[in-house]
N, C-alpha and C positions, 0 to 999 in steps of 0.2 A: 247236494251238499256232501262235503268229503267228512267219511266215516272220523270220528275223533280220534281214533287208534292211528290212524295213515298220517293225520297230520301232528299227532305227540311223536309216532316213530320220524318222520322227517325232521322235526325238529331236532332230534336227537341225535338223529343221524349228520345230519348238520353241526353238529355240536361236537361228536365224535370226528370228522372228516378234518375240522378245524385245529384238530389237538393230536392227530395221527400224525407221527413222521411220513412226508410227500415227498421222499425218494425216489426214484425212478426204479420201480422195479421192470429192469428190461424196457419194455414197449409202454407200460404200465404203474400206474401209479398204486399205492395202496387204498386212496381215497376214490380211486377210478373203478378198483377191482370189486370197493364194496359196492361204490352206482350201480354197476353191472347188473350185479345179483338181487340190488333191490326188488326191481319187479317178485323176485324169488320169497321174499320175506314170507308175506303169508302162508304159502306151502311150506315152508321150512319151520315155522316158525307151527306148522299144524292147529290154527284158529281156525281154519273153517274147514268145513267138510273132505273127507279124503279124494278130494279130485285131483283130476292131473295137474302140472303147473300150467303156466299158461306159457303163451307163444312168446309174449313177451319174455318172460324169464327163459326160456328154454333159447330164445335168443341170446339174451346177454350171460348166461352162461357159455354159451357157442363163442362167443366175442371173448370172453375173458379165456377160454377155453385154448382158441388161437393165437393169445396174444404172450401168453403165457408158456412159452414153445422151447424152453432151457431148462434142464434139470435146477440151477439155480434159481431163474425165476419163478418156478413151480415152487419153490420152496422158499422163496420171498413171500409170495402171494399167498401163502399156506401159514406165514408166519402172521401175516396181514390178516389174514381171514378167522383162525382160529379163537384169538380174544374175540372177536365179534360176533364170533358163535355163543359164546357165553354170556355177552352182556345182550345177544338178539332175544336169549331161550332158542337156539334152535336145535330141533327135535332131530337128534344123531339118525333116527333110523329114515326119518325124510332126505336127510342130506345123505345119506346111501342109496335113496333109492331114487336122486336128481338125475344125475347122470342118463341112467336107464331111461327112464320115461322121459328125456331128452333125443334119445338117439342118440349120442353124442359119447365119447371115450375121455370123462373128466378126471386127470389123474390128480388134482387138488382139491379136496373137500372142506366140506364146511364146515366142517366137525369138530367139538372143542377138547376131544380126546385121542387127536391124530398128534402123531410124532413127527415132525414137520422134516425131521434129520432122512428121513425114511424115504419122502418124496422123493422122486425118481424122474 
């Protein structure tokens, strides 16, 4: 049976995807770049135990991570990402320390106190 937390956040999320401008950022959508990260929720989001992410997530950051490949689209995606930070809770110091414990060189964060102008 799916945890109640997993299916209020999908609802939600679904609710947010539906009310998000679906602009093409680049390769990528806004409603695309949060599916991505879904798997990432709970890690980010620090509900359960300080484990690593999972493979799942460390994938669909890899996917948004390459898809994402223009200083503008990095900073579309970082515009997309950012409210979603705030309304997920997610815990700034996990979403700095995604990347890393990805392997991966993610230059748009999930974080709701980045300056999106900044992106590079």
């Amino acid at each position: 049976m799916m945890d109640k937390r997993i299916v209020s956040f999908v609802m939600i999320l679904g609710m947010l995807v539906t009310t998000l401008d679906a602009r093409q950022i680049d390769a990528i959508t806004c409603p695309e770049a949060l599916l991505a990260l879904l798997p990432c929720l709970p890690y980010l989001q620090g509900t359960g135990p300080a484990t690593p992410p999972t493979s799942a997530c460390c994938a669909g950051a890899n996917n948004l991570n390459q898809k994402a490949d223009t200083t503008q689209s990095r900073r579309d995606v970082c515009n997309c990402l950012k409210p979603a930070a705030t309304r997920f809770n997610v815990n700034p110091d996990r979403s700095k320390q995604l990347p890393q414990l990805c392997n991966i060189k993610l230059s748009v964060s999930f974080d709701p106190s980045i300056d999106c102008n900044t992106v590079s």
